[in-house]
Every structure is written in C-alpha cells, then in structure tokens.
C-alpha positions in Angstrom: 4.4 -17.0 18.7 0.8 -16.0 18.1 -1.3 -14.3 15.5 -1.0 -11.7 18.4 2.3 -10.6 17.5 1.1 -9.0 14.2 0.3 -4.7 15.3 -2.4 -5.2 12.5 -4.6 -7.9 14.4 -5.9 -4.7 16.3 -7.8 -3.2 13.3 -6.7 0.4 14.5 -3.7 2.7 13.5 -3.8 4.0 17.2 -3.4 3.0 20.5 -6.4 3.7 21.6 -9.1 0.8 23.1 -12.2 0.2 20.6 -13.4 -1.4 17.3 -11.8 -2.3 14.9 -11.9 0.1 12.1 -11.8 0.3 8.2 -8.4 1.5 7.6 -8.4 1.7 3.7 -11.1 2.5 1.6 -8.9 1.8 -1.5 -5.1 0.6 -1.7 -2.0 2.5 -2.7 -0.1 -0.1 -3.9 0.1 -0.1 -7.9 -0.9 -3.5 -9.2 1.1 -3.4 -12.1 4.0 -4.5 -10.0 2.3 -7.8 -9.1 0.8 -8.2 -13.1 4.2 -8.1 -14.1 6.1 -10.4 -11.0 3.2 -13.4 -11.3 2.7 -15.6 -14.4 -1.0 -15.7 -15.4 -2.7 -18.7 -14.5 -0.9 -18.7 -11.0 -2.3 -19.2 -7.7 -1.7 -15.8 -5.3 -1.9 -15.5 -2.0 -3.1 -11.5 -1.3 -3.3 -9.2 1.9 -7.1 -8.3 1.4 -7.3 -5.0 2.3 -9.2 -3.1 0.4 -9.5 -5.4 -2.5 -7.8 -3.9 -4.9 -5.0 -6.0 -6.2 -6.8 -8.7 -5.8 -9.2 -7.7 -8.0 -6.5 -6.8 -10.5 -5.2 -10.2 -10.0 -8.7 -12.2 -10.2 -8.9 -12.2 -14.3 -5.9 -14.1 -14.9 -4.7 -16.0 -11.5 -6.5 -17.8 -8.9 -6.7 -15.3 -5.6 -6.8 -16.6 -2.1 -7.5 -12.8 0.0 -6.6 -13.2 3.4 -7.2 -10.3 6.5 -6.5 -10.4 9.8 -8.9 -7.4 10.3 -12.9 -8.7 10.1 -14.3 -5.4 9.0 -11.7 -4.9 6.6 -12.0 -8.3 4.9 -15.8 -7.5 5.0 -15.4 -4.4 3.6 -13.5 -6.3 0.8 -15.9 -8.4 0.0 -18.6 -5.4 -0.4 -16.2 -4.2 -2.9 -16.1 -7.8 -4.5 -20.0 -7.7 -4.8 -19.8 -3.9 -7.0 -20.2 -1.8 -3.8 -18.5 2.0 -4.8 -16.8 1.7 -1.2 -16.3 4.5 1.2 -13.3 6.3 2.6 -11.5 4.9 5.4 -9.2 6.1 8.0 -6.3 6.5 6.1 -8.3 8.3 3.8 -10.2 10.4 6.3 -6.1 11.3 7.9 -5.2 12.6 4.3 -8.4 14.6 3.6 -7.6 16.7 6.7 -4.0 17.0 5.5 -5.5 17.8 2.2 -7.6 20.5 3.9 -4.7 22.9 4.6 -3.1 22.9 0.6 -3.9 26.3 0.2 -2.6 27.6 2.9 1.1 26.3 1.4 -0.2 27.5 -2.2 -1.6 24.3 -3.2 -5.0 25.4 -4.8 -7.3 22.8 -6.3 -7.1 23.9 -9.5 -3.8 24.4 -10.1 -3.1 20.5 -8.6 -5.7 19.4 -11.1 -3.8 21.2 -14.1 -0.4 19.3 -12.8 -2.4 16.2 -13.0 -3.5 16.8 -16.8 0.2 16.8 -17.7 1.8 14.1 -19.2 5.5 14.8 -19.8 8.1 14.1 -17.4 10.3 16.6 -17.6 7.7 19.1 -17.8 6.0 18.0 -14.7 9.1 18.1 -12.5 9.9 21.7 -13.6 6.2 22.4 -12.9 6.4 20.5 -9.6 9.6 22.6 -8.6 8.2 26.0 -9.9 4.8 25.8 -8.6 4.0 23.2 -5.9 7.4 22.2 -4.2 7.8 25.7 -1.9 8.8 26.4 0.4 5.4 26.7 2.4 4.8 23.3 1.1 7.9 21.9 2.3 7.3 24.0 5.5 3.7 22.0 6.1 4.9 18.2 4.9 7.9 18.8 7.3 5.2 19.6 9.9 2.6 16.8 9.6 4.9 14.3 8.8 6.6 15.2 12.2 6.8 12.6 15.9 4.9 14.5 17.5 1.6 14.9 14.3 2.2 11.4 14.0 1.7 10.5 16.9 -1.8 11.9 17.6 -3.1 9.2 15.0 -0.5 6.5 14.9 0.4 4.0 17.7 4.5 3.7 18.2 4.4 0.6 16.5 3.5 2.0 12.9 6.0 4.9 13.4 9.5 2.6 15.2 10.3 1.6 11.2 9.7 5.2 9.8 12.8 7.2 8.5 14.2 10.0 9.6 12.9 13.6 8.5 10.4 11.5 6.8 8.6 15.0 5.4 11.8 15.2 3.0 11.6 11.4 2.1 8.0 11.9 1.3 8.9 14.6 -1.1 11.3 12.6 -2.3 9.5 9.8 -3.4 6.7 12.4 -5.0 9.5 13.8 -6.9 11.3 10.3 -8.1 7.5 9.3 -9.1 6.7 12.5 -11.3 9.8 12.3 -13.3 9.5 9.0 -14.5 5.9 8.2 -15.0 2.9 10.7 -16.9 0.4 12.0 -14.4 -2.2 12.2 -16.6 -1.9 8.2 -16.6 -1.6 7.8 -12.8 -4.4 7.2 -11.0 -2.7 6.8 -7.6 -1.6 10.7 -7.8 -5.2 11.6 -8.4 -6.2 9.7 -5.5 -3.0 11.0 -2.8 -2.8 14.5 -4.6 -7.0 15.5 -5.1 -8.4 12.6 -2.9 -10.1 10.7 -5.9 -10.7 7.6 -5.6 -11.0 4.7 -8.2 -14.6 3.7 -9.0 -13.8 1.0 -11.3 -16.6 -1.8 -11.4 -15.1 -5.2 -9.8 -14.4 -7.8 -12.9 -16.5 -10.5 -13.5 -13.9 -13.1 -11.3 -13.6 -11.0 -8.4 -16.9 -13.4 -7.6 -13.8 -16.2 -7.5 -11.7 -14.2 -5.0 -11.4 -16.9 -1.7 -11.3 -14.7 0.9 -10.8 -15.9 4.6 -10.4 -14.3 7.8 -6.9 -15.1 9.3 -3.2 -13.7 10.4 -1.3 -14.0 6.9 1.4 -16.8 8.9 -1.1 -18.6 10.7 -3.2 -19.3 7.6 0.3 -20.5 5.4 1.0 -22.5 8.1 -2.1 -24.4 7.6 -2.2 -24.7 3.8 -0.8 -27.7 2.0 3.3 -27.4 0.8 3.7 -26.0 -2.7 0.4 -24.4 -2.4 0.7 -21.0 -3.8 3.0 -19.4 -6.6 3.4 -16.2 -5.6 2.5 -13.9 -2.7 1.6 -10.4 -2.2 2.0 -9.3 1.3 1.5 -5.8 1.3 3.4 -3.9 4.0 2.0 -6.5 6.8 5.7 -6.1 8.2 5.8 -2.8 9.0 5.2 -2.4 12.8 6.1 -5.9 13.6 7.9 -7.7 15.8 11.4 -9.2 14.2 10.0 -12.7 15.5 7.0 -13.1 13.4 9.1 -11.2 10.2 10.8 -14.6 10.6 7.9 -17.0 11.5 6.2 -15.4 8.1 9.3 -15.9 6.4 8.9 -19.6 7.4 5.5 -20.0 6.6 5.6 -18.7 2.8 8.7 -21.0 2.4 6.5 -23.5 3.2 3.4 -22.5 1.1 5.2 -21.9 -2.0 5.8 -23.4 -5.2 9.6 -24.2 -6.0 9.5 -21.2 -8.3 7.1 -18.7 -6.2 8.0 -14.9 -6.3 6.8 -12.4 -3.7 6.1 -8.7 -3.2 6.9 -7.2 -0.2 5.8 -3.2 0.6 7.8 -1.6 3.0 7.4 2.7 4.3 10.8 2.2 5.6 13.9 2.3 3.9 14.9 -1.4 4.9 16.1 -2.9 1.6 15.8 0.3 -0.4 19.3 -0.3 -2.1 18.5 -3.7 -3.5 18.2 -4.3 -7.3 14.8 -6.3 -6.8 13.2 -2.8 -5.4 10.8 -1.9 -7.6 9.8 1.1 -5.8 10.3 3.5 -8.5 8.3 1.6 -10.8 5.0 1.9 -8.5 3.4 4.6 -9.4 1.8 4.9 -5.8 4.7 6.8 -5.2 4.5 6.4 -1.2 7.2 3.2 -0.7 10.6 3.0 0.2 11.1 -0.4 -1.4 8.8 -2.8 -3.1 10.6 -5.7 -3.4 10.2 -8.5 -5.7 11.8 -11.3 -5.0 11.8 -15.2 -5.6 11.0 -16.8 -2.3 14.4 -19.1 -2.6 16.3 -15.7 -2.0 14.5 -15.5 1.7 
C-alpha cells in the first residue's frame, strides 16, 4: 500500500488533470476540541492544512504539521510567518453558494443581525422564523444534491456522504445554534457571511515542524511512543478501507501509551458514539468528531 492510496495526495477536490490547488484558506474544525482532548506540554501530530489548529496548539504543546499536499503545506507555512492568507477552493465553492442567499430570503443584513445574537433559544426561534424557509430549504436541498456535487467533487469525496445530505446540513446548523451563542462563534461568521479569521499567528507558530508527507507514511517512520496525541482532520474521508487500517497501524505505532486522537468525519460513520464530540464543535459542519484514546483503535 502506497501514499497513493490517500484521494488527498492529488491536491484537487475534482477529477479533473492539473495542479494541485489550495483547498482551504482557513479550517473549519473548532480547536477547542483538541485544547481540551490534549494535555499541555504534549507532543501533537496535526494535518497541516490550513494552519489553523496548529497554531492553536503551538503555545502550549509541541506541533509536528504534516501535508500530503505541497502547496497546501506551503500555504501553511505563509500563514505561520503572519501572512493574512487568501481564500481557497473550498472557500471560493461556498462564496458562489453564498451568492444566491437572497434569492431564498437570506439578505446580508439580516444574517449579520442573527449573528449578533447570543441566546440559544432565541436564535433557534429566529433561525426557524426567519432563515430556515422554505426557499432556503428549497436551495440547500439543491446544491447539496449528486448531481451539484458532482460538478466540483470527484466520486471519491462524495461515496462517504449521507443521504439527503441538504437536510443533514441543516441539521447540524440547527443542533449548533441551539447550544452555542453566535455572537461567540467565529466559525458561523466564517460559513454563514464568508469572514474569515485574521488573527496574527502566536509567537510559537515559528516552532511548528512542518514536513511534507502522507500522514501513515511519515508515522511509519517516526520513532515508537513518539507523539501523545494526534489530530487527523477528516484525512479518511474518501479513502480506501485499506489505508483507514494501514493509518490505524501507524498512529498505534507512533503513540504514547496514553495518546488520544481526533478524528473528523462528513459522514455519519460513528455518529452514535459517546466520544463524538460533534455537537461541541462549533464548526457545525461534522457528523462526528471523535475523540478517542488510541488503545480503543
């Protein structure tokens, strides 16, 4: 099994033949999962991407930031350096979506106003009298459909996806805003308006290891015992069940007797465990987070 069996090695979300791309300009994956999972002082292995978590991880835990993709892990490193970043293809797919919110009611303004509140309860019966119509349900149903999908995503990245996945989305908007204040939640700002963060990188991102590498090949190669906890992103979704388990083998290998991991997921594989912490990030876009010790693989 090679590095080849990852669908990220390509550095594109589609099919198509070309450079590799940028594919996020910032993450969606709320750190405060991983602050809370790994004891400070620990040594963390990180999916690069676009820096983010490990940038939230550098003050208080050694970071080793591993990419598969070269311009992504380059991009991370601009980041790393106080670069403001740019929007990637990820971003660039959900300003287009963004483009059509008012034609299902969603005007700027009023999205900004839902935004400033900071009460539960009162954002849910906002979100169900204002913004969750029917035009809106209409238009999610519709670009989170096969056949939109499809004209940016390459099979592989939609195999895992589950059904009627416009209702899921919603879903997972909804669990989000009645448990955590939006006016608190910069991850809404960025899906809902397209903001993104421009927080200056901390003093230790300097400290950040990065290296260029497929996330099993590189464990593979690092000494036994090496790392305490691991955040892998969503690296599994689109992959082949053989390297799922050649991965699982190699953090086994790489971690400390009492290592913990964090494993992202769009799919609903593992939703109903008790470690999913999906709920708790405020990202709002995962079907499970799962926070695990790596014993339990």
């Amino acid at each position: 099994m090679t590095a080849a069996a990852t669908v990220w090695e390509r550095g594109r979300f589609d099919a198509r033949v070309g450079p590799s791309e940028v594919l996020f300009g910032r993450m969606y994956e709320d750190a405060s999962i991983e602050l809370d999972a790994f004891h400070p002082g620990s040594r963390i292995f990180c999916i690069a991407s676009a820096g983010c978590t490990a940038m939230k991880l550098a003050p208080d835990h050694e970071v080793v930031a591993v990419d598969i993709n070269p311009i992504q892990l380059a991009y991370a490193n601009r980041r790393f350096e106080g670069d403001a970043g740019f929007r990637g293809k990820a971003e660039r797919v959900m300003d287009f979506a963004r483009f059509f919110g008012p034609l299902a009611g969603w005007w700027p303004s009023q999205v900004r106003a839902f935004l400033e509140l900071d009460d539960p309860v009162e954002q849910i019966e906002c979100w169900q009298r204002e913004l969750n119509t029917w035009r809106f349900r209409t238009a999610v149903d519709g670009l989170f459909s096969v056949t939109a999908l499809r004209s940016v995503y390459a099979p592989r990245f939609l195999d895992f996806l589950p059904k009627r996945l416009g209702a899921v989305m919603r879903g997972r908007m909804e669990r989000c805003f009645e448990r955590h204040p939006n006016s608190k939640n910069p991850y809404a700002r960025s899906l809902l308006l397209g903001e993104l963060s421009s927080d200056p990188p901390p003093p230790e991102a300097k400290n950040i290891r990065l290296v260029h590498a497929d996330a099993a090949s590189f464990l593979e190669n690092e000494p036994p015992g090496s790392f305490d906890g691991f955040t892998l992103s969503n690296i599994l979704d689109g992959v082949e069940d053989a390297y799922r388990q050649r991965l699982f083998a190699a953090v086994k290998r790489a971690a400390a007797p009492e290592a913990v991991t964090v494993l992202r997921s769009f799919g609903d594989a593992g939703a109903s465990s008790p470690e999913n912490r999906a709920a708790d990030d405020r990202a709002m876009l995962w079907g499970s987070v799962l926070v695990r010790p790596v014993r339990a693989f």
